[in-house]
C-alpha positions as CSV (number, residue, x, y, z in Angstrom):
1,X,7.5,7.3,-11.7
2,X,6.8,6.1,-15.3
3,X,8.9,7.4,-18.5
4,X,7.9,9.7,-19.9
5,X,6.2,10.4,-22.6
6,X,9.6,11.3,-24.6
7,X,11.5,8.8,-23.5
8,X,9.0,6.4,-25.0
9,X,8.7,8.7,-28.1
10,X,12.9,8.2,-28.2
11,X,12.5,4.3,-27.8
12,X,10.2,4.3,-30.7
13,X,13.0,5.6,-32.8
14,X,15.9,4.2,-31.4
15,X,14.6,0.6,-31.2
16,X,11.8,0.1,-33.6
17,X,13.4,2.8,-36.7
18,X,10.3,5.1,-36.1
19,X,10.8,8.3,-38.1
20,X,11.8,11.3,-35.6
21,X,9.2,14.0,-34.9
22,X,9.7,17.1,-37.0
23,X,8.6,20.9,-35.8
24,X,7.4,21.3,-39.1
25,X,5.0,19.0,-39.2
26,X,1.7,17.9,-37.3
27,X,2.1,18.1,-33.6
28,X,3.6,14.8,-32.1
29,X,1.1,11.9,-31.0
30,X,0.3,11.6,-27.5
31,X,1.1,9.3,-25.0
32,X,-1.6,7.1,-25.3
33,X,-0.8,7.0,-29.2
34,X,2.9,6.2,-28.5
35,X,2.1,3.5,-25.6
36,X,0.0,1.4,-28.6
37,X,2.7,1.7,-31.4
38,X,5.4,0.6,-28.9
39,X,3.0,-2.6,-27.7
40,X,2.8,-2.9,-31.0
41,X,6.5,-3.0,-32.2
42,X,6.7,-5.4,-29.0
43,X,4.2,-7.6,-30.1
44,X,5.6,-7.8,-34.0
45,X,9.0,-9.3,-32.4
46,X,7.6,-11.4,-29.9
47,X,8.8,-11.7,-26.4
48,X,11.7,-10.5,-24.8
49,X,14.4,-12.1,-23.8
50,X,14.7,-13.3,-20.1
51,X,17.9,-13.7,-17.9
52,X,18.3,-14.4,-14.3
53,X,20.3,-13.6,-11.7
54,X,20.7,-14.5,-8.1
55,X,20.5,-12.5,-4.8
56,X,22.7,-13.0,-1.7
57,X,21.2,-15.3,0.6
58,X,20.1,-14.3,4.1
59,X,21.1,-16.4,7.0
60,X,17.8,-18.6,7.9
61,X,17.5,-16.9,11.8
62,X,18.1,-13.4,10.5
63,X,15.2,-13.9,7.7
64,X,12.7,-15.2,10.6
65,X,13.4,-12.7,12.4
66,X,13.0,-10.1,9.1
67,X,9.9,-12.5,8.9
68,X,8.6,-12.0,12.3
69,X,8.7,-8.3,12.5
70,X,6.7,-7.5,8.7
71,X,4.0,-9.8,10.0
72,X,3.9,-7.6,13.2
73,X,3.8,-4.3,10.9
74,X,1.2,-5.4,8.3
75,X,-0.8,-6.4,11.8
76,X,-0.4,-3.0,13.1
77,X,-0.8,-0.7,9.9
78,X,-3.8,-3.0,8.1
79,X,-4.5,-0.9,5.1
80,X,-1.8,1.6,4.7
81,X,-0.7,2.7,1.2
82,X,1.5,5.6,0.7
83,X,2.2,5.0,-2.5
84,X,-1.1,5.1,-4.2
85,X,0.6,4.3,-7.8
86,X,1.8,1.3,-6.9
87,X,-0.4,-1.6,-7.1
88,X,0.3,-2.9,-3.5
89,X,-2.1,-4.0,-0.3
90,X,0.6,-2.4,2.3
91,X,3.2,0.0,1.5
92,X,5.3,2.4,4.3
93,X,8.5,4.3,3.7
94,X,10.7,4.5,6.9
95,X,13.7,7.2,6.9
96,X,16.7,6.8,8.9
97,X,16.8,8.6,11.9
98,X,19.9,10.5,10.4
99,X,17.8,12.1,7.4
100,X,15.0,12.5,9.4
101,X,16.9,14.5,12.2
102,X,18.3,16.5,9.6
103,X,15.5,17.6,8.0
104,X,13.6,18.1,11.2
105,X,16.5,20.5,11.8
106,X,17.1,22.1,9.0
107,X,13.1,22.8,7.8
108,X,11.4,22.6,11.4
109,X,8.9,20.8,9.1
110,X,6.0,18.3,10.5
111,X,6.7,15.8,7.9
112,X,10.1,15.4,9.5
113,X,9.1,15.3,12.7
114,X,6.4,12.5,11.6
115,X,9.0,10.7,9.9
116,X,10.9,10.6,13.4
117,X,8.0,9.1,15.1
118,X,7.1,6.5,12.3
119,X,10.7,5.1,12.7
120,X,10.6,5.1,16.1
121,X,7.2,3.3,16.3
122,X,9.2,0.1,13.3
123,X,12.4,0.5,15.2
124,X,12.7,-3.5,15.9
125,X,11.6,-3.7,11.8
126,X,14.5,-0.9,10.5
127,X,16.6,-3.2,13.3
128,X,16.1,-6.8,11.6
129,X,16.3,-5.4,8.1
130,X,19.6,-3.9,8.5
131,X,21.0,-6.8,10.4
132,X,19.7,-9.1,7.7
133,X,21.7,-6.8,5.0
134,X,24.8,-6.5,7.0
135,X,25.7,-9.9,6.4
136,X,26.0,-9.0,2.6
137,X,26.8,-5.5,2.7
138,X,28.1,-4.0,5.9
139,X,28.8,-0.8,4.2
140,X,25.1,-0.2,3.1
141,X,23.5,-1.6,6.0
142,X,25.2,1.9,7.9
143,X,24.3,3.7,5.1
144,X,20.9,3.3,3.7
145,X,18.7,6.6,4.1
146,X,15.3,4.9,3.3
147,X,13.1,1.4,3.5
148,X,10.0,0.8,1.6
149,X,8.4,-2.0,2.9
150,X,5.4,-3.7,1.6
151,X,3.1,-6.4,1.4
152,X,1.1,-7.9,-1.8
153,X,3.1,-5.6,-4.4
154,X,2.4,-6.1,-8.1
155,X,4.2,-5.7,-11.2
156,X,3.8,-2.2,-11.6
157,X,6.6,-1.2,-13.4
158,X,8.3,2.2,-12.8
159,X,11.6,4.4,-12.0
160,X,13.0,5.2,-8.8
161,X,13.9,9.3,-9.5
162,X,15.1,10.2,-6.2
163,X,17.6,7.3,-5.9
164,X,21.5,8.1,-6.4
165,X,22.3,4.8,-7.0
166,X,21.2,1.2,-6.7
167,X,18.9,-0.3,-4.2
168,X,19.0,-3.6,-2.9
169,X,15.5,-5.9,-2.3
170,X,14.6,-8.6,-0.3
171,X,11.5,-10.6,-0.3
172,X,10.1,-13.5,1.9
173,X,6.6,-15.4,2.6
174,X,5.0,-18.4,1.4
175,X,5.6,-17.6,-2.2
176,X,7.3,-20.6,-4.7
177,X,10.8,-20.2,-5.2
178,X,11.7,-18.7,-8.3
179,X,9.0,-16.4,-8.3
180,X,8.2,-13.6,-6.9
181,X,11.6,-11.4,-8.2
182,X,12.0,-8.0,-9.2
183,X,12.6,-7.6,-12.8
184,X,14.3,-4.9,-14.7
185,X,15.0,-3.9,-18.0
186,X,19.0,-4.4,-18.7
187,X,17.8,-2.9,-22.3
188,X,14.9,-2.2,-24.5
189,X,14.9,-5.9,-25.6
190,X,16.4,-7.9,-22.4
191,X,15.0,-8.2,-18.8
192,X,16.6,-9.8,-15.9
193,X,14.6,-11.3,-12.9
194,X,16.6,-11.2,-9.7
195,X,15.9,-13.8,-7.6
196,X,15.0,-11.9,-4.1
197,X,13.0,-14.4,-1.9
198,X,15.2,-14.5,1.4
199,X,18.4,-13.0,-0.9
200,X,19.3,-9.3,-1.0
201,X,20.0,-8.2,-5.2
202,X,21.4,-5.3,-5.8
203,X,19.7,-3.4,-8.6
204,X,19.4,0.1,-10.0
205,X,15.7,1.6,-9.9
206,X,16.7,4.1,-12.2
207,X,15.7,1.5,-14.8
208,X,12.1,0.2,-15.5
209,X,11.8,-2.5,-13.1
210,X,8.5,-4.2,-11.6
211,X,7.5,-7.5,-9.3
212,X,7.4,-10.7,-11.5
213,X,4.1,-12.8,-11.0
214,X,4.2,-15.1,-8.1
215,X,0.6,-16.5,-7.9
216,X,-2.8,-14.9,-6.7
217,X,-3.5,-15.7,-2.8
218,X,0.4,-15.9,-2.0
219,X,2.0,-13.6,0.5
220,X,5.2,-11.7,0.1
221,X,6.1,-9.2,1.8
222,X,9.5,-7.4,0.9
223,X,12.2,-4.3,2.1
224,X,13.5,-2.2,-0.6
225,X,17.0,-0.6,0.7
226,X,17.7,2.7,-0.9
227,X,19.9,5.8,-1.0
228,X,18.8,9.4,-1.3
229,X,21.0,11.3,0.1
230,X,25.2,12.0,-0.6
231,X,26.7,11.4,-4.0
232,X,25.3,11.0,-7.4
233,X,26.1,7.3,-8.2
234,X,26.9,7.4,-12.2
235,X,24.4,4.7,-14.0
236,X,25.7,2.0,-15.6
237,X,23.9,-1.5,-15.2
238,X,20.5,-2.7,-13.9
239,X,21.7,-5.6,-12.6
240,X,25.1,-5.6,-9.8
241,X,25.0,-9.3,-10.0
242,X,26.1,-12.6,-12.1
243,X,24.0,-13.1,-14.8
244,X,23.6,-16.9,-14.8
245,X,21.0,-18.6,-17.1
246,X,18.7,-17.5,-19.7
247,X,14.8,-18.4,-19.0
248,X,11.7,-18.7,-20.8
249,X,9.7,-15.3,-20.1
């Protein structure tokens, strides 16, 4: 999802000194009229800064295996997209079989029972991913309630609004090093790139974050690791990682 229109409305004030809307006065401007003042306001103060940080790295048998099954699935599922908002050639989202047993349960409703089948049909893919993240994080790799998995994503900055907490990424294909990552906004004036290419960072969707160019005819393919389901993680940071140079953006 993108902000909305009054969360760029309160940025406006917050960050640039923009005058508050009054209910007295003329109606407030739309959100085409606020996305060119903030542009604007970005453009008057130049760049943002950049920092980076570093994911885990993946142990090189796991991440050909991880490799090996997300050339199988983009063979098998050619054009699917089922995120239509996201600028991306392939994009799936597998449940784990515990949500989708649960919901199938509960509500009796197709899309469960779909959802069964689709994991069932990427079980050796939902395998290799969580092997590959339980070398970082045991705990999540039992615990993860959804993968997104894609190929070709791009930019398209956004907010995860059904996550309860962070997600990790992974990326791999024949993309340079140092490219590639997933950057997010650690505040209106600072974004971190997290390094993701055959590493698994840990980072909160519930900040703007998008793909960082990574050059036109590469592949990458990547596995987003997410929680939907339990507690309400509280929202601190963007970035559950070292923060460990600053970079020209």
């Amino acid at each position: 999802e993108p902000y909305t229109t009054l969360q760029l409305r309160k940025r406006l004030v917050d960050t640039f000194g923009h005058r508050p809307h009054s209910m007295y006065g003329a109606p407030p401007e739309g959100r085409a009229e606020v996305m060119t003042s903030l542009l604007r306001e970005y453009a008057k103060t130049g760049p943002r800064r950049l920092v980076r940080s570093l994911g885990t790295p993946v142990p090189p048998p796991l991440m050909a295996a991880v490799l090996r099954e997300l050339r199988t699935w983009s063979d098998r599922y050619d054009r699917l997209q089922e995120r239509p908002m996201i600028r991306a050639s392939q994009y799936m989202i597998l449940r784990s079989p515990t949500e989708a047993e649960e919901k199938a349960v509960r509500l009796g409703s197709r899309r469960a029972h779909a959802a069964m089948r689709k994991y069932r049909q990427n079980l050796a893919l939902w395998g290799a991913a969580a092997a590959a993240m339980a070398t970082v994080d045991p705990d999540f790799a039992r615990a993860f309630t959804g993968l997104a998995v894609t190929r070709g994503f791009v930019g398209s900055p956004h907010i995860d609004t059904t996550n309860i907490g962070p997600f990790y990424g992974l990326s791999v294909g024949d993309f340079e090093e140092g490219t590639g990552g997933v950057r997010v906004e650690l505040d209106p004036m600072t974004v971190c790139e997290v390094n993701t290419k055959d590493r698994l960072g840990r980072i909160d969707g519930r900040f703007p974050h998008w793909v960082a160019p990574y050059g036109e005819g590469k592949t990458r393919y990547s596995l987003i690791f997410y929680l939907t389901e339990g507690e309400v993680q509280p929202k601190t940071t963007a970035v559950l990682g070292h923060i460990i140079e600053e970079a020209e953006p």
